[in-house]
C-alpha positions in Angstrom: 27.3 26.8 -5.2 30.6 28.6 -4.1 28.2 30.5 -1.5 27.3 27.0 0.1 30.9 25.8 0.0 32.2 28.9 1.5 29.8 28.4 4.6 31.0 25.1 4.9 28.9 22.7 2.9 31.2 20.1 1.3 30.7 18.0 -1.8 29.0 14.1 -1.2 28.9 11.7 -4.2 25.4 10.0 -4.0 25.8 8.0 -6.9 24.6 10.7 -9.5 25.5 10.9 -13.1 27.2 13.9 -14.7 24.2 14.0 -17.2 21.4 14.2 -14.2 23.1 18.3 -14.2 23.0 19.0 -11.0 25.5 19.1 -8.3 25.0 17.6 -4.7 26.7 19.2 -1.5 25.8 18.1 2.4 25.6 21.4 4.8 27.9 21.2 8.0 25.2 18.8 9.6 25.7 16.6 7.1 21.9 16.8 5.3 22.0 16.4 1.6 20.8 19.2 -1.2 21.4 19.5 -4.9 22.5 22.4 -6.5 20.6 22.7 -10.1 21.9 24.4 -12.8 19.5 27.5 -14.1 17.5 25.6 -17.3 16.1 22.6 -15.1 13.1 21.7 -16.7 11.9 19.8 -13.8 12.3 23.1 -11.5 10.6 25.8 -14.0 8.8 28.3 -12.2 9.6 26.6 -8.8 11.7 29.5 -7.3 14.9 29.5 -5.4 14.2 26.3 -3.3 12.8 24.3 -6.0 12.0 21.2 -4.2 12.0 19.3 -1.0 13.5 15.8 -1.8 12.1 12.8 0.3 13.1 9.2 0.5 9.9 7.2 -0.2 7.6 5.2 -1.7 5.8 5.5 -5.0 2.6 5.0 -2.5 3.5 7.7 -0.4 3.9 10.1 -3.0 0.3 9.4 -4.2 -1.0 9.7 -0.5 0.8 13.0 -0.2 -1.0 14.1 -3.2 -4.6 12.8 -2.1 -4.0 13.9 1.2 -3.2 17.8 0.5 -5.3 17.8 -2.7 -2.0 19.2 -4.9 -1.9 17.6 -8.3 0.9 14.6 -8.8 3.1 16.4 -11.0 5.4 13.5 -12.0 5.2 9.9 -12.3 8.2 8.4 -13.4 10.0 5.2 -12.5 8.6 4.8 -8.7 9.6 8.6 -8.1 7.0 10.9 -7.5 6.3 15.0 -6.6 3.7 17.2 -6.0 2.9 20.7 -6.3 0.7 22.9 -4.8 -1.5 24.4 -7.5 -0.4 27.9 -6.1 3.0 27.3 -7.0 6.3 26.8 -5.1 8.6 24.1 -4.4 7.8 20.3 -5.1 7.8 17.6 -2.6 9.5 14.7 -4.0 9.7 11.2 -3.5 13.0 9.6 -4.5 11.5 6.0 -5.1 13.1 2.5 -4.0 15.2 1.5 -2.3 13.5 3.1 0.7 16.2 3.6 3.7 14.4 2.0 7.1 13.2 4.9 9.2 16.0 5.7 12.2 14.7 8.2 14.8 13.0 11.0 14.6 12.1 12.1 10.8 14.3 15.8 10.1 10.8 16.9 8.0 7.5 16.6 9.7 4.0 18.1 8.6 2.1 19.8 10.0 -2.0 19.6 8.8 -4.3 22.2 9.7 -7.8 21.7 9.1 -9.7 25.2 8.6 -11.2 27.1 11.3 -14.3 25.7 10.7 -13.0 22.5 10.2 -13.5 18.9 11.9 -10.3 17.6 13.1 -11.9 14.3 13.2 -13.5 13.5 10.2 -9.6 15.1 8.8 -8.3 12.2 10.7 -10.8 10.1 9.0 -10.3 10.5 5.6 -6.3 10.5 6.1 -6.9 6.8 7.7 -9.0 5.9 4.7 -6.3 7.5 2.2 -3.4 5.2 4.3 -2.2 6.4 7.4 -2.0 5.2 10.9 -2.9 6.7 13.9 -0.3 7.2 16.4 0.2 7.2 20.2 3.7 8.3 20.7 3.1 9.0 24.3 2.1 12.8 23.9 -0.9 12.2 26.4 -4.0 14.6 26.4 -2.7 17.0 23.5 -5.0 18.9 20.7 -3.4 17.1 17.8 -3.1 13.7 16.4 0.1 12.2 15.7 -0.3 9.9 12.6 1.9 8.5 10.3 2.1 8.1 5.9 2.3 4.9 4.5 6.1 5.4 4.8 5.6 5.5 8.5 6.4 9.3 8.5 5.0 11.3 10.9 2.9 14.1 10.6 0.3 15.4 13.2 -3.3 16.9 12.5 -3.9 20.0 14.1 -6.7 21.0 16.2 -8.8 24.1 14.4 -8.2 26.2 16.5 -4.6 26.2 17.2 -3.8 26.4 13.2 
């Protein structure tokens, strides 16, 4: 933490409880992160960055999981993660309330179906899992802007350009 402070991230209160155990700082931009003390339960075997947190929906967290195939690994009071089943960080959902989208989201995805892959039917079975297609104005492009049932966007790669 006193790294983070010395390059000039600066203590936020976001309404969290002394018992939570964690401490949360914004970096000079002004974008939040939580500093965890070692023994987090929640952030075993995660490594250094231990999760991504997101605003969002209970929903979105369970699209996320479908959508990537990474196991939901909690469920708790509308919030939601998942992990790869590789390991690494978690992406998490923070739960309600859900802050209306304003301008372009700071985290998008990027999906890239495999080589051999059909961009396609990808963008299929994302639309039957929630999403929206998207035109957003990028004209004749080899991806497909789509958004989560958040509204998040997120584009699907062509094949060969992953």
């Amino acid at each position: 933490m006193a790294t983070a402070l010395e390059l000039g991230a600066r203590h936020i209160d976001v309404g969290q409880r002394p018992e939570e155990g964690h401490v949360v700082l914004a970096d000079p931009e002004g974008n939040e992160f939580c500093v965890i003390e070692p023994g987090n339960n929640f952030l075993a075997d995660c490594g250094f960055i231990g999760a991504l947190s997101s605003d969002g929906s209970q929903e979105v967290g369970y699209f996320w999981s479908e959508a990537l195939g990474w196991p939901l690994v909690w469920d708790q009071d509308q919030e939601t993660a998942i992990r790869s089943p590789h390991g690494g960080p978690k992406i998490t959902w923070g739960g309600p309330p859900v802050n209306a989208k304003s301008g372009k989201n700071r985290l998008h995805f990027d999906l890239a179906p495999s080589v051999d892959g059909d961009q396609q039917a990808e963008v299929d079975r994302l639309v039957t899992l929630g999403a929206t297609r998207l035109d957003i104005g990028q004209g004749d492009v080899g991806w497909v802007a789509m958004a989560d049932p958040d509204g998040n966007e997120f584009c699907v790669l062509a094949p060969d350009s992953a």
